[in-house]
C-alpha positions as CSV (number, residue, x, y, z in Angstrom):
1,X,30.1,-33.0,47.4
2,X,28.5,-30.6,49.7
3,X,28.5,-26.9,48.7
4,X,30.3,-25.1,50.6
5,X,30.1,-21.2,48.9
6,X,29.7,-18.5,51.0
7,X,26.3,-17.3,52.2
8,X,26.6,-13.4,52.5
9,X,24.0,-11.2,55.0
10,X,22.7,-9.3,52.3
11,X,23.7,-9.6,49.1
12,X,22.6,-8.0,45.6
13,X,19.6,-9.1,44.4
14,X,18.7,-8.3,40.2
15,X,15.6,-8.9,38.9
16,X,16.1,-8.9,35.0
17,X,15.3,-5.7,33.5
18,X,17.7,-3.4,35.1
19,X,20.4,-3.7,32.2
20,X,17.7,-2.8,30.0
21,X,17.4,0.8,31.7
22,X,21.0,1.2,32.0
23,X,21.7,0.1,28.8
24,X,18.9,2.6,27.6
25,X,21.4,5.4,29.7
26,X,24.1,4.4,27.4
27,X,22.4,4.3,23.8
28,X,21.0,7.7,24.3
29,X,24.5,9.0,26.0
30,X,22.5,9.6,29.2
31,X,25.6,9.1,31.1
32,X,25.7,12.4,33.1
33,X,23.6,13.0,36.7
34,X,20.3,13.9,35.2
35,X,18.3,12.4,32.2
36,X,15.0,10.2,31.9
37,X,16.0,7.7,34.5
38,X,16.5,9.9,37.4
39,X,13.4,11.5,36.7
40,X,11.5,8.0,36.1
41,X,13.5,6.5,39.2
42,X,11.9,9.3,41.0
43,X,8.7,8.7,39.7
44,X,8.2,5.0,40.5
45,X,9.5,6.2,44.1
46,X,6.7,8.9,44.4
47,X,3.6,6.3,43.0
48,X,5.1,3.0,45.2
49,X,5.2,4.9,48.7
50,X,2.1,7.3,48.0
51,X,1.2,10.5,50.1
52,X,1.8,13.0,47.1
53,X,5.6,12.7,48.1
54,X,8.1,14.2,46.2
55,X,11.1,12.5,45.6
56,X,14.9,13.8,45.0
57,X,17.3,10.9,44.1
58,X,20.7,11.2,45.1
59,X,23.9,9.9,45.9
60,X,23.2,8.0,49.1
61,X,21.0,8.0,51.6
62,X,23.8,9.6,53.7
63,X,23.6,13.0,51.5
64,X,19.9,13.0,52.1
65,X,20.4,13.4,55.5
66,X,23.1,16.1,55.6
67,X,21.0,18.1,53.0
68,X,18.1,17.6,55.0
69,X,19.7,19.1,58.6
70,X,20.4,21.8,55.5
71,X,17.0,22.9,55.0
72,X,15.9,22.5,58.6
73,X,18.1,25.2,59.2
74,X,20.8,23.2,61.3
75,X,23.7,25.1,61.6
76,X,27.6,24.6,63.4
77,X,26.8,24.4,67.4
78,X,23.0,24.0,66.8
79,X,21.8,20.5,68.8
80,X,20.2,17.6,66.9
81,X,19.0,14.5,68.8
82,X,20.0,11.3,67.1
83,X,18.8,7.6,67.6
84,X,22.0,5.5,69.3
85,X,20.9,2.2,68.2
86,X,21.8,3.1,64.5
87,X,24.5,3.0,61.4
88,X,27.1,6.1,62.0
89,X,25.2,7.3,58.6
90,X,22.6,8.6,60.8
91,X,24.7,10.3,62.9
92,X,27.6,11.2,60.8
93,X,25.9,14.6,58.9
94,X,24.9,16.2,62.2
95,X,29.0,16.8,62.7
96,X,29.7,17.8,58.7
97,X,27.7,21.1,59.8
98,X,29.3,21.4,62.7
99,X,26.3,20.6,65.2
100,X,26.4,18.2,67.9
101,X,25.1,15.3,68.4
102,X,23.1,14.2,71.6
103,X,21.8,10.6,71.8
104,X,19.0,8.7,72.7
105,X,18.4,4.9,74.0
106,X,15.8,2.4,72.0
107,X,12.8,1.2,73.5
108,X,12.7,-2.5,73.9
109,X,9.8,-3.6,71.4
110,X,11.3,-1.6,68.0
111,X,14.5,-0.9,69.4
112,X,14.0,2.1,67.3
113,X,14.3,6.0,69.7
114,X,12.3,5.4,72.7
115,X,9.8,8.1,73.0
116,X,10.0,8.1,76.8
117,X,14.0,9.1,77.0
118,X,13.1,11.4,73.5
119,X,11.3,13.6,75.9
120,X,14.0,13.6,78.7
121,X,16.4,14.6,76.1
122,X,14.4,17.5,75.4
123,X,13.7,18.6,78.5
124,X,16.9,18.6,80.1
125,X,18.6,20.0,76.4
126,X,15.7,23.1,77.1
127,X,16.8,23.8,80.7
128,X,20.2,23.3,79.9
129,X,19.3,26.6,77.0
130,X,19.7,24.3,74.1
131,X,16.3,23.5,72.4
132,X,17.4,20.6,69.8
133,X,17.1,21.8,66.2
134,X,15.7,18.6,65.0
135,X,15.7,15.0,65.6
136,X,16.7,12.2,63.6
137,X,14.8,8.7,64.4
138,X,15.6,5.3,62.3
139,X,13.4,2.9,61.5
140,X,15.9,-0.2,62.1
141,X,16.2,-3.3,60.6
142,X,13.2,-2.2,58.2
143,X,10.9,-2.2,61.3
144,X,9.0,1.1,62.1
145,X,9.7,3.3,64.8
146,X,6.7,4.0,67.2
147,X,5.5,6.7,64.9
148,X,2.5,8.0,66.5
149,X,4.1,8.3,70.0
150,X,7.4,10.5,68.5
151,X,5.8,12.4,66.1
152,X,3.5,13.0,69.2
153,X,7.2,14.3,71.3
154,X,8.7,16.5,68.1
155,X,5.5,18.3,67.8
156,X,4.9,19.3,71.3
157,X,7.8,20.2,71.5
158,X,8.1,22.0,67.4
159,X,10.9,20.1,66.7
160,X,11.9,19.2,63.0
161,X,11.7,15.3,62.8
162,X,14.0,13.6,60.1
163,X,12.7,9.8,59.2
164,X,15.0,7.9,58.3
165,X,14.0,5.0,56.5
166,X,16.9,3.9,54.6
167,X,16.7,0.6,56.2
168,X,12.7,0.3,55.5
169,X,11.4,1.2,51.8
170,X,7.8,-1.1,51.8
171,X,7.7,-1.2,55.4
172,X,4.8,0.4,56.4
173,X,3.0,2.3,60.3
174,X,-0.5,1.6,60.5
175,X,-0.6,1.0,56.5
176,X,1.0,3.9,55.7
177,X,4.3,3.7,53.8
178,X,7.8,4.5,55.9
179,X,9.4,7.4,54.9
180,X,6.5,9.5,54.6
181,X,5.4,10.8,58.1
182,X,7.9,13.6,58.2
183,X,8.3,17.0,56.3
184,X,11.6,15.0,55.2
185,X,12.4,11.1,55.1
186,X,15.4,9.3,53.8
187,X,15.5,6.3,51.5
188,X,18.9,4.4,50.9
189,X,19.7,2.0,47.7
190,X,23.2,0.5,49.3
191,X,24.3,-3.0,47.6
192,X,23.2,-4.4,51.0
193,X,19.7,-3.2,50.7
194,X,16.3,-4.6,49.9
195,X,16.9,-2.8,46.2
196,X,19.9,-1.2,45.3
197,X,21.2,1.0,42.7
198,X,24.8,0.4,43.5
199,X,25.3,3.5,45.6
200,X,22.1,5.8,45.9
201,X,19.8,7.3,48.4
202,X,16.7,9.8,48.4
203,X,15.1,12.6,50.1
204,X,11.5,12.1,50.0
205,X,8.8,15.1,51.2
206,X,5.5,16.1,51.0
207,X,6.8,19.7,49.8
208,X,7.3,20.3,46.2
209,X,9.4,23.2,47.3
210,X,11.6,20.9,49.1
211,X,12.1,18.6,46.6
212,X,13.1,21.8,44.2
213,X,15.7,23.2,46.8
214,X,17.0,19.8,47.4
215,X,17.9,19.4,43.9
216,X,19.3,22.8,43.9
217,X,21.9,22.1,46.4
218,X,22.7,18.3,45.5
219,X,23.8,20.1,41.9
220,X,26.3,22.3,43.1
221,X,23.3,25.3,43.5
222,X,23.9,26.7,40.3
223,X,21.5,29.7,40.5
224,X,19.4,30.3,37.3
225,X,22.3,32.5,34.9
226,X,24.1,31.6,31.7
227,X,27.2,31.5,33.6
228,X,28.2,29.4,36.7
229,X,26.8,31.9,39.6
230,X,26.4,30.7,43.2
231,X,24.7,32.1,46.1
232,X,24.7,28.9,47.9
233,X,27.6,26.3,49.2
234,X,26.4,23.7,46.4
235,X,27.2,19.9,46.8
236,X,27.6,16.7,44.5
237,X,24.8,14.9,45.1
238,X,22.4,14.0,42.7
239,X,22.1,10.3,41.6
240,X,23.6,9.3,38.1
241,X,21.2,8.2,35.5
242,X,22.9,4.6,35.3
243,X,22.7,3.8,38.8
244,X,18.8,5.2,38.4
245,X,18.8,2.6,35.7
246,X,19.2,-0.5,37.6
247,X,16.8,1.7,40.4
248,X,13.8,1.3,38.1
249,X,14.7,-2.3,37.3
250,X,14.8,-3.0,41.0
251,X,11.5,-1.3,41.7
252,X,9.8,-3.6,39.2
253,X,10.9,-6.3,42.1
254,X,10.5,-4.3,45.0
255,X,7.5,-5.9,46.2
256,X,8.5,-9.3,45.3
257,X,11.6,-8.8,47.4
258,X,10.1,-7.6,50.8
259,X,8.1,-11.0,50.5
260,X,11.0,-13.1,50.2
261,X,12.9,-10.8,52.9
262,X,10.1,-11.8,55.2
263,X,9.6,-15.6,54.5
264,X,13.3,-14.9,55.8
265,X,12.0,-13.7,59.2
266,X,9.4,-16.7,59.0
267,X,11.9,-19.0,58.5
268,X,13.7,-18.1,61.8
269,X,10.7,-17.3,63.5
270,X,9.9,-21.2,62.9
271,X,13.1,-22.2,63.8
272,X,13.5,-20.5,67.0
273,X,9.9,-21.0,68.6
274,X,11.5,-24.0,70.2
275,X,14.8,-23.0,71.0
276,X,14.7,-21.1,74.4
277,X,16.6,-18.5,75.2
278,X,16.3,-16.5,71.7
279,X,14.0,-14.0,70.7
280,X,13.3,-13.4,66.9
281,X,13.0,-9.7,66.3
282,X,9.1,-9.3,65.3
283,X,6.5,-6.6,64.9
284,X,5.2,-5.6,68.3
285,X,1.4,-5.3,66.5
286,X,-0.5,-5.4,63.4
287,X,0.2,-1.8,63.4
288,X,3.9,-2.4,62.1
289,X,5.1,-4.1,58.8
290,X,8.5,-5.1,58.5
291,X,10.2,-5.5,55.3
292,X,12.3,-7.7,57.0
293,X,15.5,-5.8,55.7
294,X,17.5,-7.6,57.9
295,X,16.4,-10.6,60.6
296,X,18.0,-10.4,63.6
297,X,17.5,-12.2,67.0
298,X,18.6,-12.0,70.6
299,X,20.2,-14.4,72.4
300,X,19.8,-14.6,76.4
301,X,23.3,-16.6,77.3
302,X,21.4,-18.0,80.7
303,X,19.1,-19.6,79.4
304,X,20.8,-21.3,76.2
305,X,23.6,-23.0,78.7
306,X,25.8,-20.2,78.5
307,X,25.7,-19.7,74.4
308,X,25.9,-16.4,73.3
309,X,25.5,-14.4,70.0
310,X,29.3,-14.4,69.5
311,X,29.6,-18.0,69.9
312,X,27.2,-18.4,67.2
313,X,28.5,-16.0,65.5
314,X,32.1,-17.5,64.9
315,X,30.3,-21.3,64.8
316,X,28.2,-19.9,61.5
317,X,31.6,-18.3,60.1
318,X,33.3,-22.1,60.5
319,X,30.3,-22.8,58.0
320,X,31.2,-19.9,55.7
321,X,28.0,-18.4,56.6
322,X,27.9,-14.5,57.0
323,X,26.2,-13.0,60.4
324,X,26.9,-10.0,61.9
325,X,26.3,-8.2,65.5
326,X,23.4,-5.8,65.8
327,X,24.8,-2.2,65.4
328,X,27.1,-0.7,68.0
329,X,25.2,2.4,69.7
330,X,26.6,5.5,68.0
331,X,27.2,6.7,72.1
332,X,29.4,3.6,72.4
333,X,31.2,4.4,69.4
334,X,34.6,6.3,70.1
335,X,34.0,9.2,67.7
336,X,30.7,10.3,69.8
337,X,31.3,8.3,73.3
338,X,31.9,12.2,75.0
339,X,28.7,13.7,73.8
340,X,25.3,13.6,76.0
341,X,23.1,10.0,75.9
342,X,20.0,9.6,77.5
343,X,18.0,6.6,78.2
344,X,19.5,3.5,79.9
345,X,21.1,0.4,78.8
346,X,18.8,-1.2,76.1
347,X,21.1,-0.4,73.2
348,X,23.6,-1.6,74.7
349,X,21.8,-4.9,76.0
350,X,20.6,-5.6,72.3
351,X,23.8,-4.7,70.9
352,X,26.2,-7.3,73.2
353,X,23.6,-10.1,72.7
354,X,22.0,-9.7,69.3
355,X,22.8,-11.2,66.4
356,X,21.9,-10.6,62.1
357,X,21.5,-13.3,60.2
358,X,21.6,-14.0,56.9
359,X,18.8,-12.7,55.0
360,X,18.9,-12.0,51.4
361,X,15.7,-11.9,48.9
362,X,18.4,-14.0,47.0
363,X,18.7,-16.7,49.3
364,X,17.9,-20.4,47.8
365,X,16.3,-23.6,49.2
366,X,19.9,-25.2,49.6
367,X,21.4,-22.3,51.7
368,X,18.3,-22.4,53.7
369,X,19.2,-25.7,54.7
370,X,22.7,-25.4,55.3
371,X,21.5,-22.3,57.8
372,X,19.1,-24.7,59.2
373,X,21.6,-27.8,59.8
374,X,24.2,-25.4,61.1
375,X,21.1,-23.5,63.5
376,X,20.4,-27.3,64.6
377,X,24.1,-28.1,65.4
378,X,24.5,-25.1,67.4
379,X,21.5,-25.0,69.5
């Protein structure tokens, strides 16, 4: 009898030793949001993705963000430019301060923030007397955005760049590790992603001072008195030292997992070479390493007799196979569809004819296959 369990996207993947670490938390009553995990957690962060970073490990990669429009100084009617083509975690913090967000279309060979429409944005934010506080570009999918050419925009222009990578730990720009290039870059640890510590994120900087401040305000800021003083609105947002238990398991595997992420992406990528009409979503140059995080490809309808990403979509869900559709631009979206976008339609293109596919570090020989016959069927 065929088995017929179902395939996820992106599951959990453990490696062996996290229960060790955690286990560790609870024989030493290390149960609270501090102790030796967090601190090694942080650690094996800081040596994997190099630079001298400095690494605060928190709740989710969500908190990173808001505290790091925090210490960029972004305050309630402030601007802050925001990559469309993203997960509303991106976006999300800008409107917890109160700022507003204005949006900006992907280029068509990352589909990360197009530096082209970055710089209209910025323009026409200036003459309308609104210089953006900071900007907030996403390396999707695990694959870098064009780092050189936006880092190139934000500094012309001395505008605060946030990185965030939560999508692309061991991806790296021109050998250089993601999450690195900015005074502040985000890391997130989701179940979904290529490690996890349940729920958890990071803020990762070059500035030790950063770090220090960060950790102030993800503990409540509790400034330095025997009694509970506060100068500061303090928030809950330090990672626990269980869930930086399994972290330091799953960094023993990290590696190991963005190579089975992207014999994922090879799989497809041989797959599809015959098939026309869809494009596999690859590096644009040696330049850019993917982890893979997630493969995704893009179906032209007019050229596959009429088949579309939705079609095979639903055929893959007959199969019990998971896939899902690229994510829906955050100016699409009906919480942000009245706020300014800039750029044309190549979000939007991706998102109504893209599709995920499954892609887990966990996936085995015989779920490869039953991908595979279902891929043959279909096309």
């Amino acid at each position: 009898m065929s088995n017929n369990s179902k395939i996820w996207l992106s599951s959990p993947h453990m490696g062996g030793s996290e229960q060790r670490f955690v286990k560790e938390a609870f024989d030493t009553n290390w149960v609270a949001p501090l102790g030796p995990n967090v601190s090694g957690f942080e650690k094996d962060l800081e040596q994997y993705i190099g630079q001298n970073s400095h690494v605060a490990a928190l709740s989710s990669g969500t908190g990173a963000i808001h505290l790091g429009l925090i210490l960029l100084g972004v305050q309630s009617g402030d601007e802050v430019i925001c990559q469309s083509m993203t997960f509303s975690a991106s976006a999300n913090p800008i409107m917890y301060l109160g700022a507003i967000p204005v949006f900006v279309d992907s280029e068509p060979e990352t589909w990360n923030i197009c530096p082209i429409a970055l710089e209209e944005a910025i323009i026409d934010r200036i003459a309308k007397g609104k210089k953006p506080k900071a900007i907030i570009g996403v390396h999707l999918y695990g694959m870098p955005f064009k780092v050189d050419e936006i880092k190139a925009v934000a500094s012309k222009y001395q505008i605060a760049l946030i990185e965030d990578s939560a999508e692309a730990l061991g991806s790296t720009y021109k050998g250089q590790k993601c999450g690195t290039f900015c005074d502040i870059g985000v890391l997130s640890f989701n179940g979904n992603k290529i490690i996890t510590t349940s729920g958890g994120g990071a803020l990762v900087t070059s500035k030790p001072e950063i770090k220090e401040k960060t950790v102030f305000l993800a503990t409540q800021a509790r400034d330095n008195a025997p009694h509970y003083q506060h100068t500061h609105v303090g928030y809950n947002y330090r990672m626990s030292n269980i869930c930086a238990g399994i972290g330091r398991g799953q960094m023993e595997v990290l590696d190991k997992h963005v190579g089975l992420r992207r014999d994922m992406h090879q799989f497809y990528a041989d797959f599809f070479a015959t098939v026309d009409g869809v494009t596999v979503f690859s590096e644009p140059s040696s330049d850019f390493y993917s982890n893979h995080w997630l493969s995704a490809i893009v179906i032209d309808p007019s050229k596959t007799g009429g088949k579309t990403s939705t079609d095979l979509r639903l055929a893959l869900e007959k199969a019990n196979i998971e896939s899902r559709p690229l994510w829906k631009p955050m100016h699409l979206q009906p919480i942000f569809e009245h706020y300014s976008y800039y750029g044309s339609s190549i979000s939007q293109n991706l998102f109504e004819n893209g599709l995920c596919l499954p892609s887990g570090s966990n996936t085995t020989e015989e779920e490869k296959n039953r991908i595979f016959t279902e891929l043959q069927l279909f096309f």
